[in-house]
N, CA, C and O atoms as CSV, one atom per row, in Angstrom:
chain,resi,resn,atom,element,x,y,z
A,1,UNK,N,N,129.787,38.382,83.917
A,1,UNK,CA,C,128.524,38.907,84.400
A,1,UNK,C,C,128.344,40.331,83.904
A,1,UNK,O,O,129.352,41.035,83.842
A,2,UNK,N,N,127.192,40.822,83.551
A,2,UNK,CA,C,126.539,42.070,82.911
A,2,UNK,C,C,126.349,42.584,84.381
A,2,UNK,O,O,125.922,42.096,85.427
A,3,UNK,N,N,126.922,43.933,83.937
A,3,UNK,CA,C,125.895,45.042,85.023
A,3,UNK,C,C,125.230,45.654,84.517
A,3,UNK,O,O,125.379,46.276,83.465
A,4,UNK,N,N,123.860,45.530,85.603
A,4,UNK,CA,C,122.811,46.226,85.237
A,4,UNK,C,C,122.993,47.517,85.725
A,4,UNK,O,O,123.267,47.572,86.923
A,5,UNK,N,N,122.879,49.067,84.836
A,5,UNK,CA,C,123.269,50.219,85.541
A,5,UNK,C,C,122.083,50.346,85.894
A,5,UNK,O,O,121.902,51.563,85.936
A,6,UNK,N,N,121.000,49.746,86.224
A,6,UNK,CA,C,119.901,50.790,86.731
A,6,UNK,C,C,119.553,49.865,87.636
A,6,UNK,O,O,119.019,50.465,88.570
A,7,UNK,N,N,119.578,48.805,87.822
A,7,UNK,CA,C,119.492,48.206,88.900
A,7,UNK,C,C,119.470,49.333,90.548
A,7,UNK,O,O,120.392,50.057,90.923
A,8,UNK,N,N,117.877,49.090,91.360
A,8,UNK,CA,C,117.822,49.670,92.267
A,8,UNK,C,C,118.469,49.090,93.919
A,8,UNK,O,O,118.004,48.721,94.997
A,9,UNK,N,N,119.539,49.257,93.410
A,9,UNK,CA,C,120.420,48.950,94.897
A,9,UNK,C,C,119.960,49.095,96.048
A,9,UNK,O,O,119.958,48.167,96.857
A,10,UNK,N,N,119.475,50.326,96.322
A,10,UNK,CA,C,119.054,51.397,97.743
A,10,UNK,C,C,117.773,50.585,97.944
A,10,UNK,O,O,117.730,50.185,99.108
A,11,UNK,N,N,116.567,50.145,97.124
A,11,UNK,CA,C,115.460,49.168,97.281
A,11,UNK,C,C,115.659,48.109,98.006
A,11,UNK,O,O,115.074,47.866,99.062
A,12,UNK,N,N,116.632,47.312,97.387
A,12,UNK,CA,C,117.214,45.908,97.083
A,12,UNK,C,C,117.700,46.124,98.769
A,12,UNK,O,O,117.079,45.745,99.762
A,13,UNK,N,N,118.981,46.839,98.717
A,13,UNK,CA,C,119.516,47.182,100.390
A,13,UNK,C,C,118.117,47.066,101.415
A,13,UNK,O,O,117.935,46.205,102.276
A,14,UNK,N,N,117.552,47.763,101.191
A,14,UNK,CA,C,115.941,47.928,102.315
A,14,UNK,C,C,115.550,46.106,102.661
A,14,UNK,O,O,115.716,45.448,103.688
A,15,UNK,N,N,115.062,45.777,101.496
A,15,UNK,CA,C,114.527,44.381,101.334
A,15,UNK,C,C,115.422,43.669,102.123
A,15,UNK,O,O,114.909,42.884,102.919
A,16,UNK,N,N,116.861,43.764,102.095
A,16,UNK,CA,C,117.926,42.825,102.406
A,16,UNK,C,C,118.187,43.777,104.657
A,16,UNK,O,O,119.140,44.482,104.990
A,17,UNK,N,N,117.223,43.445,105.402
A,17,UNK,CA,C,116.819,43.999,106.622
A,17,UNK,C,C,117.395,42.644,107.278
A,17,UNK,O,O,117.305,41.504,106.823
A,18,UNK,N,N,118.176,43.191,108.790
A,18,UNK,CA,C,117.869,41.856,109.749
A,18,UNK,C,C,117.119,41.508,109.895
A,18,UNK,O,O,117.240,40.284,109.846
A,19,UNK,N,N,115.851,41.891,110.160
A,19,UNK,CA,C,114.802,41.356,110.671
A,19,UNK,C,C,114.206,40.540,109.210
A,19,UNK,O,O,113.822,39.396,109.453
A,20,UNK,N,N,114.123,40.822,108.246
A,20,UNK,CA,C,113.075,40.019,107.542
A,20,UNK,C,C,114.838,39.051,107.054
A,20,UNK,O,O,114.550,38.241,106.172
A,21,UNK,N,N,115.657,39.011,107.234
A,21,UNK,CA,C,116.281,37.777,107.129
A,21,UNK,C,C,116.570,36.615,108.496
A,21,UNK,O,O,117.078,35.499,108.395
A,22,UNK,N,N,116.279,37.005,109.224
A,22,UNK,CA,C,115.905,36.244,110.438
A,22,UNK,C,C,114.863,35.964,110.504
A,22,UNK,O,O,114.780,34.822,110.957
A,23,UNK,N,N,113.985,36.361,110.306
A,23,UNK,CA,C,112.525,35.497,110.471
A,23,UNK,C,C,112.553,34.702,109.074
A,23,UNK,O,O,112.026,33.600,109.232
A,24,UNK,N,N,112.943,34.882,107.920
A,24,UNK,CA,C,113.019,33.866,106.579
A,24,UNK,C,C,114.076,32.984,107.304
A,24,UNK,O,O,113.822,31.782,107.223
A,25,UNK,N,N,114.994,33.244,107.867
A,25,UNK,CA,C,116.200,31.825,108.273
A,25,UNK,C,C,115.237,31.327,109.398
A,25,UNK,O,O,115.394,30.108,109.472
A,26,UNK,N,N,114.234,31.781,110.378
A,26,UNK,CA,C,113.330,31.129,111.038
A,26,UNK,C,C,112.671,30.089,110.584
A,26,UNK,O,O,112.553,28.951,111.038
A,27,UNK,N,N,112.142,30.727,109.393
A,27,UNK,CA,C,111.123,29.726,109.107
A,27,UNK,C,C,111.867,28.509,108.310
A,27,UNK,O,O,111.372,27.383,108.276
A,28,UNK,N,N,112.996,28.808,107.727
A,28,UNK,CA,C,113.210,27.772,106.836
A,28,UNK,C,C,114.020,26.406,108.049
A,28,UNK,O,O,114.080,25.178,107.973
A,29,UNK,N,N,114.456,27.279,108.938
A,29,UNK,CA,C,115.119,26.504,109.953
A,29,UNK,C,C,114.039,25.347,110.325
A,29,UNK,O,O,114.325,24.150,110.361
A,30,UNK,N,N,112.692,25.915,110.610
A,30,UNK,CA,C,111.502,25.338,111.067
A,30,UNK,C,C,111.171,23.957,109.665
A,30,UNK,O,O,110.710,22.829,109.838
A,31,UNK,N,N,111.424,24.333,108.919
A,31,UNK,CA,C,111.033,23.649,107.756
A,31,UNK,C,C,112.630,22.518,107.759
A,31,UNK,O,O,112.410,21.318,107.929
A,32,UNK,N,N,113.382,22.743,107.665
A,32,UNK,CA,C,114.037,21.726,107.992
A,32,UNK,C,C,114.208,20.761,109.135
A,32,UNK,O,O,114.605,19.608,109.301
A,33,UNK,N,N,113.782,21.646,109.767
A,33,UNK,CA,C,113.529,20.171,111.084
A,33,UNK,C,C,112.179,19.738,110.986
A,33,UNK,O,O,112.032,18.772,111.736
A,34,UNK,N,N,111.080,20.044,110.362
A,34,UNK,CA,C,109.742,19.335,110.134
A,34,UNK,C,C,110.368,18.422,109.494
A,34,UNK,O,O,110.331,17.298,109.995
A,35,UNK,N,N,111.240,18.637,108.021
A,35,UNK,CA,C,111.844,17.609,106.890
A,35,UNK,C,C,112.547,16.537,107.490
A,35,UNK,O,O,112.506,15.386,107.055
A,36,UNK,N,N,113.228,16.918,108.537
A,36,UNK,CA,C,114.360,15.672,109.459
A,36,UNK,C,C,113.330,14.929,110.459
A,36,UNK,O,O,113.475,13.741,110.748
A,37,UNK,N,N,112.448,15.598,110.883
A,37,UNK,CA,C,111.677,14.596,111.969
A,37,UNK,C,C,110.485,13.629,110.971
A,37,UNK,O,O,110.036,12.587,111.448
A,38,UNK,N,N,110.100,14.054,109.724
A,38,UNK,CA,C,108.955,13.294,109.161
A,38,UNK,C,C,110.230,12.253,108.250
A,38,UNK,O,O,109.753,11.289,107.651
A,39,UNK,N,N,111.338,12.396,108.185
A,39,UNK,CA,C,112.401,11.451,107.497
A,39,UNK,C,C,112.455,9.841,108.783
A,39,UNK,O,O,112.714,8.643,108.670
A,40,UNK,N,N,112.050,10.765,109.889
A,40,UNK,CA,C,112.319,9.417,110.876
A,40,UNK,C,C,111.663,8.453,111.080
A,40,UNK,O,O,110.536,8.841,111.387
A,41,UNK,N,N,111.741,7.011,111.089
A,41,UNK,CA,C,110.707,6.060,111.175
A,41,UNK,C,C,110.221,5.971,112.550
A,41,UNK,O,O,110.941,6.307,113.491
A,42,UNK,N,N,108.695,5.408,112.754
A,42,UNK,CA,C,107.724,5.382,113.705
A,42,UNK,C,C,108.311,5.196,115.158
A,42,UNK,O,O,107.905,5.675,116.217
A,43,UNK,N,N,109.836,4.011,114.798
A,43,UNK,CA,C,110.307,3.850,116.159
A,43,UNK,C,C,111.022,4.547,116.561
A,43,UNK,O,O,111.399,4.382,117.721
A,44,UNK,N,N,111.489,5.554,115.839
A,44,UNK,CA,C,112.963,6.279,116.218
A,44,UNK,C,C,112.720,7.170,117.324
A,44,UNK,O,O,112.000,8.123,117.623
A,45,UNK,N,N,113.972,6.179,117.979
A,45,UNK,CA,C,114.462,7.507,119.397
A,45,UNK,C,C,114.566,8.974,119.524
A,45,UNK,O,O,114.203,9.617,120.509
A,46,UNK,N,N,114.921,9.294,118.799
A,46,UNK,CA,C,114.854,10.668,118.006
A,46,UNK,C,C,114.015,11.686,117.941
A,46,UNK,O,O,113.205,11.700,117.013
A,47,UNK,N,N,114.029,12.824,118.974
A,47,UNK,CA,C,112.962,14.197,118.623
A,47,UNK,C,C,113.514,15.260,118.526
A,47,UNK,O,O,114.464,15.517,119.265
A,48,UNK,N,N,113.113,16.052,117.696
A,48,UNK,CA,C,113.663,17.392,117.327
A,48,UNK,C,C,112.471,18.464,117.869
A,48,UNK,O,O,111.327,18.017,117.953
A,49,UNK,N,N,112.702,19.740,118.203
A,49,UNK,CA,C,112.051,20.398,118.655
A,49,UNK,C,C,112.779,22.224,118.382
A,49,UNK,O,O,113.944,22.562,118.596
A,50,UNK,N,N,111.699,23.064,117.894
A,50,UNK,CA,C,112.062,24.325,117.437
A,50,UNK,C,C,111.749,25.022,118.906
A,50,UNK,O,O,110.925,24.424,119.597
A,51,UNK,N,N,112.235,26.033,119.358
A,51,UNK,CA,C,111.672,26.676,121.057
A,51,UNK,C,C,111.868,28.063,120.613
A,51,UNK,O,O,112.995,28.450,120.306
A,52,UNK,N,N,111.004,28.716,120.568
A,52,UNK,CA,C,111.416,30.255,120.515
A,52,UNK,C,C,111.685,30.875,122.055
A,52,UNK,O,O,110.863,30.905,122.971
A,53,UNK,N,N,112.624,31.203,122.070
A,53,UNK,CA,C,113.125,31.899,123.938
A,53,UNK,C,C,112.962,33.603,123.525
A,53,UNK,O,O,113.003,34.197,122.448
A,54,UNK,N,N,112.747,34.074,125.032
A,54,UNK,CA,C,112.553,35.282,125.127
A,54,UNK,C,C,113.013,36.300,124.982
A,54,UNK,O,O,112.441,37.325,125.354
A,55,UNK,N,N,114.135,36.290,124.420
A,55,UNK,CA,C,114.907,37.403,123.787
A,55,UNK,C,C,114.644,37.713,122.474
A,55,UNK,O,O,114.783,38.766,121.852
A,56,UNK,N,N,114.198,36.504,122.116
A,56,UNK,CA,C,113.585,37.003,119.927
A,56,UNK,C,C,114.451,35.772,119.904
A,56,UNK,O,O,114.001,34.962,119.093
A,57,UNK,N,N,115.504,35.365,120.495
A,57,UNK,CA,C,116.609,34.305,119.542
A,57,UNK,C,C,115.285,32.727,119.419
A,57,UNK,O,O,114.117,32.866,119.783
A,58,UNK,N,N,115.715,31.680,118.979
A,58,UNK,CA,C,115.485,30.438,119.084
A,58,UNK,C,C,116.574,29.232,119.041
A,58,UNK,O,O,117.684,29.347,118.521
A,59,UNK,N,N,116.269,28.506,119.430
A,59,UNK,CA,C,116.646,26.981,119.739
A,59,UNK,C,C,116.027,26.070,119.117
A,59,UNK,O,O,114.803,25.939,119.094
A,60,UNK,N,N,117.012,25.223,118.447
A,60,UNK,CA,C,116.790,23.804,117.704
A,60,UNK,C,C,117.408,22.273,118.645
A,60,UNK,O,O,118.492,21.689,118.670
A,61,UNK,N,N,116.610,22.145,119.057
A,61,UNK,CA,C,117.012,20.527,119.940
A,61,UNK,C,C,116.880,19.538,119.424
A,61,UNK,O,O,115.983,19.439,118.586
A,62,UNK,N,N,117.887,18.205,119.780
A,62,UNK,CA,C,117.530,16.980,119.632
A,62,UNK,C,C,117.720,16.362,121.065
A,62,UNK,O,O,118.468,16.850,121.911
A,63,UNK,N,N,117.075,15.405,121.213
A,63,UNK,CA,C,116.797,14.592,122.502
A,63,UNK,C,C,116.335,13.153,121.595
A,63,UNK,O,O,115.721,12.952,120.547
A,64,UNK,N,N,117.065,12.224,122.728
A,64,UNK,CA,C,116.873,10.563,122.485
A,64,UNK,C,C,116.069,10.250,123.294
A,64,UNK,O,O,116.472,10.387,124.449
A,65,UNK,N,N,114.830,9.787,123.157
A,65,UNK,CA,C,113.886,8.962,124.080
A,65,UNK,C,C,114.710,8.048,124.773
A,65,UNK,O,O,115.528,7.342,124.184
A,66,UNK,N,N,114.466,8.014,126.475
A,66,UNK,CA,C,115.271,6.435,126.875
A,66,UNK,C,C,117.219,7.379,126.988
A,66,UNK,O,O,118.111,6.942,127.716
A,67,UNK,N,N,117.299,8.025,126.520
A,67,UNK,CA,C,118.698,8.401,126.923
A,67,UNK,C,C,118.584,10.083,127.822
A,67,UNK,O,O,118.276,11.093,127.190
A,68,UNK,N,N,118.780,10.107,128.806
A,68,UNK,CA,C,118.689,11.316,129.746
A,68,UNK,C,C,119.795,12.290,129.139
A,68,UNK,O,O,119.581,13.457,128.811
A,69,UNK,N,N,120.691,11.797,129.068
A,69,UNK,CA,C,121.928,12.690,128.803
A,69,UNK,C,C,122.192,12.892,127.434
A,69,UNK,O,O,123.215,13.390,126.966
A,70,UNK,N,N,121.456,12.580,126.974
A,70,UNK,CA,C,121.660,12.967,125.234
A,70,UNK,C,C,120.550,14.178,125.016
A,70,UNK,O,O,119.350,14.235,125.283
A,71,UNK,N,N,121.764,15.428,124.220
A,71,UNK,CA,C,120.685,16.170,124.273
A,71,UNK,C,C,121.523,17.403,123.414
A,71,UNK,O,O,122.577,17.810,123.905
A,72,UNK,N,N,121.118,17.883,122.353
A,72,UNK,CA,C,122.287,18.396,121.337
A,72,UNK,C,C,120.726,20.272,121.176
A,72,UNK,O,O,119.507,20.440,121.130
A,73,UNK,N,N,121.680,20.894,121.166
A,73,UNK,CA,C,121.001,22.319,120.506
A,73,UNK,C,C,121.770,23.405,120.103
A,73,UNK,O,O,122.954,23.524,120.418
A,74,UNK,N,N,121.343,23.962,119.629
A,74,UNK,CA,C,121.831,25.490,118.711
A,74,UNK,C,C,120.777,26.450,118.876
A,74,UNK,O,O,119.569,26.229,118.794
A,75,UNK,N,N,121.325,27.486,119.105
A,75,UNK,CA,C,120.610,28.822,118.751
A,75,UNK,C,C,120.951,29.915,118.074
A,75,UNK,O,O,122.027,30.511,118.128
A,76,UNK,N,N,119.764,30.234,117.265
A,76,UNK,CA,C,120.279,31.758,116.635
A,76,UNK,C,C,119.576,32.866,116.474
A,76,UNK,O,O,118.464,33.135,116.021
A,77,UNK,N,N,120.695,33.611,117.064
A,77,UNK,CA,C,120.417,34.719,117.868
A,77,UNK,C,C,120.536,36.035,116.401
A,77,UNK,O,O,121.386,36.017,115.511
A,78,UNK,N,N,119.243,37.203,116.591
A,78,UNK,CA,C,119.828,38.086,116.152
A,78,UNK,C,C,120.140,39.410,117.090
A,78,UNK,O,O,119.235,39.607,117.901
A,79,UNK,N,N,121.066,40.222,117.144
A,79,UNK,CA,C,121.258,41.215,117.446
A,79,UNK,C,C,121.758,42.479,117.070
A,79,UNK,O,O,122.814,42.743,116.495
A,80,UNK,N,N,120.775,43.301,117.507
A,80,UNK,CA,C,121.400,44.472,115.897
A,80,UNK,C,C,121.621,44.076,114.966
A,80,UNK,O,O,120.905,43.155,114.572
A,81,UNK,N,N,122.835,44.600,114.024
A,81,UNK,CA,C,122.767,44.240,112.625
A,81,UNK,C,C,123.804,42.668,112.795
A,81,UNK,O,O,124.238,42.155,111.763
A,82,UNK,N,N,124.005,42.250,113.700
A,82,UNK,CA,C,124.404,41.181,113.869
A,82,UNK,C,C,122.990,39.482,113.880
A,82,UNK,O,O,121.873,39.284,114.358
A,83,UNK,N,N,123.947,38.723,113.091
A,83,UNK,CA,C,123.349,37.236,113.185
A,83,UNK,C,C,124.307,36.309,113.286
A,83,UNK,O,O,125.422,36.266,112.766
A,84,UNK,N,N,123.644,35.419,114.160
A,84,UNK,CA,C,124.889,34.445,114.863
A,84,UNK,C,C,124.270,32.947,115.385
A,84,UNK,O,O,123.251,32.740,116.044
A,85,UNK,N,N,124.973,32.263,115.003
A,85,UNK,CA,C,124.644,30.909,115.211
A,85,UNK,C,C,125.619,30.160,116.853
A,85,UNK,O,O,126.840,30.309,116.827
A,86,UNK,N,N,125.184,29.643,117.749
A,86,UNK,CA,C,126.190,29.133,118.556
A,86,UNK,C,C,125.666,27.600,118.792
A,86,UNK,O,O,124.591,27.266,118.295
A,87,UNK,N,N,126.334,26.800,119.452
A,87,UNK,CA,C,125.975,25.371,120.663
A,87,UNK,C,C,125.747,25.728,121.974
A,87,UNK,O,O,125.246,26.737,122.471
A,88,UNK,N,N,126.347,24.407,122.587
A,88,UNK,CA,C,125.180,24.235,123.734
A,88,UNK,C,C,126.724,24.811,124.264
A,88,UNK,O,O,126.525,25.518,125.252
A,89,UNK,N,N,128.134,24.742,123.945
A,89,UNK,CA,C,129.045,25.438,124.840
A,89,UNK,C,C,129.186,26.514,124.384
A,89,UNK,O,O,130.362,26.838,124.215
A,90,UNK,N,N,127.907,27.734,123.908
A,90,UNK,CA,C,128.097,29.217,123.206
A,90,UNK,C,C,129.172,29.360,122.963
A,90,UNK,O,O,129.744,30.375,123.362
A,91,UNK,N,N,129.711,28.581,122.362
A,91,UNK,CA,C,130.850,28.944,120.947
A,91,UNK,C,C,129.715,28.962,119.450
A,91,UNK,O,O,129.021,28.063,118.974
A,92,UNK,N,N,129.905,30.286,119.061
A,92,UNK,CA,C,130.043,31.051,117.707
A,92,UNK,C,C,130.329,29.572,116.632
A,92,UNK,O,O,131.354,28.906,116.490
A,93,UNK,N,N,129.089,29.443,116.055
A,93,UNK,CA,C,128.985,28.833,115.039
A,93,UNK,C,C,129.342,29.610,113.568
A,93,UNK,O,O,130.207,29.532,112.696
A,94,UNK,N,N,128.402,30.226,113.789
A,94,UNK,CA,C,128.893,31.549,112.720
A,94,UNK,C,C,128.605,32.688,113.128
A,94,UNK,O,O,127.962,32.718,114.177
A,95,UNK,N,N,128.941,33.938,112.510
A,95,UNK,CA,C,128.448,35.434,112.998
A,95,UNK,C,C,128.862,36.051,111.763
A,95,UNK,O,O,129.866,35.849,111.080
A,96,UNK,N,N,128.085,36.685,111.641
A,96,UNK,CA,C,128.217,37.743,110.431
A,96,UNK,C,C,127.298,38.909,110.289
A,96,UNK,O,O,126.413,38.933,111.145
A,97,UNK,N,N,127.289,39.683,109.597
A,97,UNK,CA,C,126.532,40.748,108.996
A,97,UNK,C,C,126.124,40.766,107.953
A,97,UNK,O,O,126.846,40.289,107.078
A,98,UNK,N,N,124.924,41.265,107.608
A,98,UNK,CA,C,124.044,41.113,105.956
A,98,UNK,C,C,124.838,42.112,104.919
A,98,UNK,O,O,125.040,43.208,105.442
A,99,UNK,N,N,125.228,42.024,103.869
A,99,UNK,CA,C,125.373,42.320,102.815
A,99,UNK,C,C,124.876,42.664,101.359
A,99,UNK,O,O,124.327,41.619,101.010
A,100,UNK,N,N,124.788,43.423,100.483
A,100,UNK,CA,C,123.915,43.017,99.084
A,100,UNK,C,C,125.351,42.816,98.307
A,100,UNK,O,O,126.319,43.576,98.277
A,101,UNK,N,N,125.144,41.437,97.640
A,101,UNK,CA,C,126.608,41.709,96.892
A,101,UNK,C,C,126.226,42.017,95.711
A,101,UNK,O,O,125.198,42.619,95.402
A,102,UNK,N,N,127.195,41.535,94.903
A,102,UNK,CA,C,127.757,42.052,92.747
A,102,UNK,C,C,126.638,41.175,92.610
A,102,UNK,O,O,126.208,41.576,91.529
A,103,UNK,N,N,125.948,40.348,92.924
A,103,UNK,CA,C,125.232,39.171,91.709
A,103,UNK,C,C,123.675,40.036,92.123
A,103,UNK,O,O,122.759,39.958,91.305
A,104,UNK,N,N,123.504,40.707,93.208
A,104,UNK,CA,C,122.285,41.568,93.534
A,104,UNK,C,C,121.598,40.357,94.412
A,104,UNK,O,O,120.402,40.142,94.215
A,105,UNK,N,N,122.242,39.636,95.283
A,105,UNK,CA,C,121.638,38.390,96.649
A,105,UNK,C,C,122.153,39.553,97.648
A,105,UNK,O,O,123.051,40.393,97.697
A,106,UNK,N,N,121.039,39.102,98.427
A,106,UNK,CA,C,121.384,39.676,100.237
A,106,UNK,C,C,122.211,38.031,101.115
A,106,UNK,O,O,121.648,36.967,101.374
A,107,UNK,N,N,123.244,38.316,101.294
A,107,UNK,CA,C,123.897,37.051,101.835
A,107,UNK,C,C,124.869,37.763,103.244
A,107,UNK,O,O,125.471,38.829,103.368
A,108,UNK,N,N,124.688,36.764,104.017
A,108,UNK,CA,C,125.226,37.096,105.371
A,108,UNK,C,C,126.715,37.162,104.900
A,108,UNK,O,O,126.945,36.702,103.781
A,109,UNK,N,N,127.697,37.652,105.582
A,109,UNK,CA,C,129.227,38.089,105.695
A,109,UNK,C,C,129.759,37.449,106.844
A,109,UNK,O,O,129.439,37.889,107.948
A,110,UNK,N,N,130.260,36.813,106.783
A,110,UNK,CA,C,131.155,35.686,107.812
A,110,UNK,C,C,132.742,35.959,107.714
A,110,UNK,O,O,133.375,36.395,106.752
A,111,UNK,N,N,133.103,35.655,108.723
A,111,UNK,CA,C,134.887,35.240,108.592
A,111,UNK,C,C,134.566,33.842,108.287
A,111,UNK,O,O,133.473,33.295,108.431
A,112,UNK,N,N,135.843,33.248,107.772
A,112,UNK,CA,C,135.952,31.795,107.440
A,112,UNK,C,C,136.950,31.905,108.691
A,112,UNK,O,O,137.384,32.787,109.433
A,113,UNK,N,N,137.068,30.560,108.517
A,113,UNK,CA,C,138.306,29.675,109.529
A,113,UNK,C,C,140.056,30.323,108.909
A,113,UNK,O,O,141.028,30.074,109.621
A,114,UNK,N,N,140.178,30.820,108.083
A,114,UNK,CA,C,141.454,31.877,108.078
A,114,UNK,C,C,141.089,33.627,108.042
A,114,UNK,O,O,141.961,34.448,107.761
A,115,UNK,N,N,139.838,33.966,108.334
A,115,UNK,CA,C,139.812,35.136,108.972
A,115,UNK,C,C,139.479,36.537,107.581
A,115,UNK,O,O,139.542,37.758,107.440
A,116,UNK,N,N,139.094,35.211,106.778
A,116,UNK,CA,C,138.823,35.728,105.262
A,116,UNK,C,C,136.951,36.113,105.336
A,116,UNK,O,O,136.145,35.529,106.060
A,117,UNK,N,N,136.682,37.106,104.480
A,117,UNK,CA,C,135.448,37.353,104.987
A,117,UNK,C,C,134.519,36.506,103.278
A,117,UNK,O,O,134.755,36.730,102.090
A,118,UNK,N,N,133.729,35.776,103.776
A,118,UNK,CA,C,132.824,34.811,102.961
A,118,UNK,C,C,131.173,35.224,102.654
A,118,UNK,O,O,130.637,35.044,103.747
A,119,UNK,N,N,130.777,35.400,102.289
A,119,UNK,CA,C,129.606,35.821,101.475
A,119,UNK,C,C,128.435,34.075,101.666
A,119,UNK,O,O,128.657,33.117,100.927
A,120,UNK,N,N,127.505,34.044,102.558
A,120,UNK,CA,C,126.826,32.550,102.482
A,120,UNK,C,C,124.874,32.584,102.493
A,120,UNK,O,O,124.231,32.653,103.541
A,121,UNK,N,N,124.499,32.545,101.671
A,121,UNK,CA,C,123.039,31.946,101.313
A,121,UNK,C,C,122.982,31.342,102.767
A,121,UNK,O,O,123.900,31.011,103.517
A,122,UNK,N,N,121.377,31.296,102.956
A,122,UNK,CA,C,120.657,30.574,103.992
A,122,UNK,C,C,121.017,29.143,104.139
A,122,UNK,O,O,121.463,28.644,105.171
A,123,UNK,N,N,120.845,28.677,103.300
A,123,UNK,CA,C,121.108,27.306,103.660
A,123,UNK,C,C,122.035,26.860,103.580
A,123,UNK,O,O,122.068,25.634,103.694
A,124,UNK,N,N,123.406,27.667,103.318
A,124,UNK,CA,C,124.544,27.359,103.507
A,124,UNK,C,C,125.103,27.308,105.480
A,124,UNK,O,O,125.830,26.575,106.150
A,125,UNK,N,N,124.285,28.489,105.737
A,125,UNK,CA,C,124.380,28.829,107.290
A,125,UNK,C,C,123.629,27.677,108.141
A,125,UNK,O,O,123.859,27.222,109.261
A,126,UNK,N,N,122.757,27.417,107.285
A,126,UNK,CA,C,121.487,26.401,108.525
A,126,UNK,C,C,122.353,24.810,108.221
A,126,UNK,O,O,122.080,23.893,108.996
A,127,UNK,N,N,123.083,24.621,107.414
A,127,UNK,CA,C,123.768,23.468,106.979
A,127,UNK,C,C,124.940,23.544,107.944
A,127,UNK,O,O,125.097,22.383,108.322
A,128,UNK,N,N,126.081,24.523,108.691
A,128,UNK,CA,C,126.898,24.726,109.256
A,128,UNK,C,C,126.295,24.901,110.954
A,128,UNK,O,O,127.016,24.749,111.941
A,129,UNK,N,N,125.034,25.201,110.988
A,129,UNK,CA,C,124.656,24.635,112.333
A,129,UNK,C,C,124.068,24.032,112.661
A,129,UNK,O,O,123.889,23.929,113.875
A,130,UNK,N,N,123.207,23.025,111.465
A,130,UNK,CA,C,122.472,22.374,112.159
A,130,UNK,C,C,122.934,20.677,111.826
A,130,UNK,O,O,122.448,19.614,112.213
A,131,UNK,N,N,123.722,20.897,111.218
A,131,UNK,CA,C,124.853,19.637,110.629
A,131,UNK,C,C,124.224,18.610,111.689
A,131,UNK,O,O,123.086,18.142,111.720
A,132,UNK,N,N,125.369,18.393,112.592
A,132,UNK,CA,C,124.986,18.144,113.787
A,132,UNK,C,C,124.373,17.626,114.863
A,132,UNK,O,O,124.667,16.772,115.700
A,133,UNK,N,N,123.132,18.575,114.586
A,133,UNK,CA,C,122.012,18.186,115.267
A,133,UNK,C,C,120.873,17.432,114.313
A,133,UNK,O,O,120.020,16.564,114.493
A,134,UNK,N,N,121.161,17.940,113.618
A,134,UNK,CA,C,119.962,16.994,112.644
A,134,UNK,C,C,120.518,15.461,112.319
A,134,UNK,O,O,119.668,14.638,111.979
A,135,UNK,N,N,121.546,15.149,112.385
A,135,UNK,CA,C,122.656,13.975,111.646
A,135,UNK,C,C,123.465,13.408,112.868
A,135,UNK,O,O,123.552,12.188,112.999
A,136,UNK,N,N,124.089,14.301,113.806
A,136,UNK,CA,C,124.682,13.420,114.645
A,136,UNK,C,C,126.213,13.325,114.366
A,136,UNK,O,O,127.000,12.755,115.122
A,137,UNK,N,N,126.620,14.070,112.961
A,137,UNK,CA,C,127.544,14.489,112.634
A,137,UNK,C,C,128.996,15.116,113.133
A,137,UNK,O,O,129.817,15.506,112.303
């Protein structure tokens, strides 16, 4: 890979904000569950539902028509320079902090599962929480 020396970092940093990466992981979140509920045929038990709650965070649900006790969600929350994904037993799906890395992407900063810190695109994150709920997974 070439570095660009003039590349405006300090710009790039600005652009790369919690807030305008939480409302882009909003919407795309929203857009994937439009994509999973119009995938479902006419009869399916199956509803998905986006809820924005009153703190700024939101919630992604599934519910089975005809089944009371079936009932799967995630939320993600931002706070401060923190973003975080959990379930319905608020265990930490993911959590991380925004970054600009070497390739010049704004990508969230995670620990992995050995405590190694990972660099992940949007839809790498909405794929790790919404696995799950969208699939049943």
């Amino acid at each position: 890979m070439s570095v660009d020396e003039h590349f405006d970092w300090v710009t790039a940093r600005l652009h790369c904000s919690e807030a305008r990466f939480f409302a882009d992981l909003k919407k795309a979140v929203m857009n994937d569950v439009d994509i999973r509920t119009r995938s479902l045929g006419k009869d399916s038990v199956d509803q998905f539902s986006v809820d924005q709650n009153e703190d700024g965070s939101f919630t992604v649900h599934h519910v089975k028509i005809g089944s009371p006790t079936y009932h799967r969600a995630v939320t993600f929350a931002q706070n401060g320079n923190e973003i975080k994904s959990y379930g319905d037993d608020r265990k930490d799906i993911f959590s991380g902090t925004l970054t600009l890395n070497d390739e010049q992407k704004c990508r969230l900063r995670v620990k992995n599962s050995n405590g190694e810190d990972k660099e992940l695109a949007s839809w790498q994150l909405r794929k790790m929480a919404l696995d799950k709920v969208l699939f049943g997974l």
